[in-house]
N, C-alpha and C positions, 0 to 999 in steps of 0.2 A: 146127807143134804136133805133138805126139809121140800118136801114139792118138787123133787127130782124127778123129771116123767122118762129120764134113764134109769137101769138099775145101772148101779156100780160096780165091778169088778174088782177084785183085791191081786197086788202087783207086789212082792217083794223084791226088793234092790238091793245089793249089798255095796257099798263105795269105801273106797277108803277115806281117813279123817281129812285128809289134801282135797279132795273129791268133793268132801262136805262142804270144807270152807270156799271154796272156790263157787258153787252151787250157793249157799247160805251168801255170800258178798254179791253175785247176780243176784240173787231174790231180797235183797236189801235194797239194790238198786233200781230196781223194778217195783220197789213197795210190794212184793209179795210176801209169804210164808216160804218156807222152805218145800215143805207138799205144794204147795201153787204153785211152786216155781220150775218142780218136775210136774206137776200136771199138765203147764201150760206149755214146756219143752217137747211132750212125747204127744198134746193135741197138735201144734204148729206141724211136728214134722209127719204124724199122719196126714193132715192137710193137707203139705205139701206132695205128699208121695199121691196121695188121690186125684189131684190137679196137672202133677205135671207127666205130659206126655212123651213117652221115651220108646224111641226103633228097635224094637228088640232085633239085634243081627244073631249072629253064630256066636256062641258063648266058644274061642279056643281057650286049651288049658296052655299049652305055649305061648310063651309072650313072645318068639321068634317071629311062629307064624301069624302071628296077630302086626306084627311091624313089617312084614313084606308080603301081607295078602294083596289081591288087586281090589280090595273092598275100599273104596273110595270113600274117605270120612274128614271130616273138619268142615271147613266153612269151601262153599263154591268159588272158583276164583272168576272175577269178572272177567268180561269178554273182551279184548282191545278193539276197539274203532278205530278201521282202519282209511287215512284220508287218499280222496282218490286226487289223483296227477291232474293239474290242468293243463288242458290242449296247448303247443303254441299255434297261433297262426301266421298260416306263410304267404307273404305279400307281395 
């Protein structure tokens, strides 16, 4: 690249022919090149990975005890609102 004020790093890949074409049909549809269209795949998901913020927990190597730890995970469940009783009055 001409006025690149990165230097460029050289990345061998090896894919198979299914691999290419599949890769070659995204980068036709995207009006890319075939190199643009892995350049532009392996910037996005660097991108990605530097942007988004993740909880590092306990890496376990058993999937057992990773589905009956008491590590509390998914989304928080809301709170019930609970309606209070009205009085009667005695006349």
């Amino acid at each position: 690249m001409v006025g690149c004020k990165y230097k460029m790093k050289k990345l061998t890949i090896y894919l198979d022919d299914e691999e290419v074409k599949v890769l070659s049909r995204r980068a036709k549809k995207n009006i890319f090149t075939l190199k643009e269209q892995i350049e532009n795949i392996i910037r996005t998901s660097v991108i990605r990975t530097k942007t988004t913020k993740r909880i590092l927990g306990p890496k376990v190597d058993d999937r057992l005890v990773a589905v009956f730890s008491r590590q509390k995970t998914g989304p928080k469940k809301k709170k019930k609102v609970r309606k209070r009783k009205k009085k009667l009055k005695k006349k």
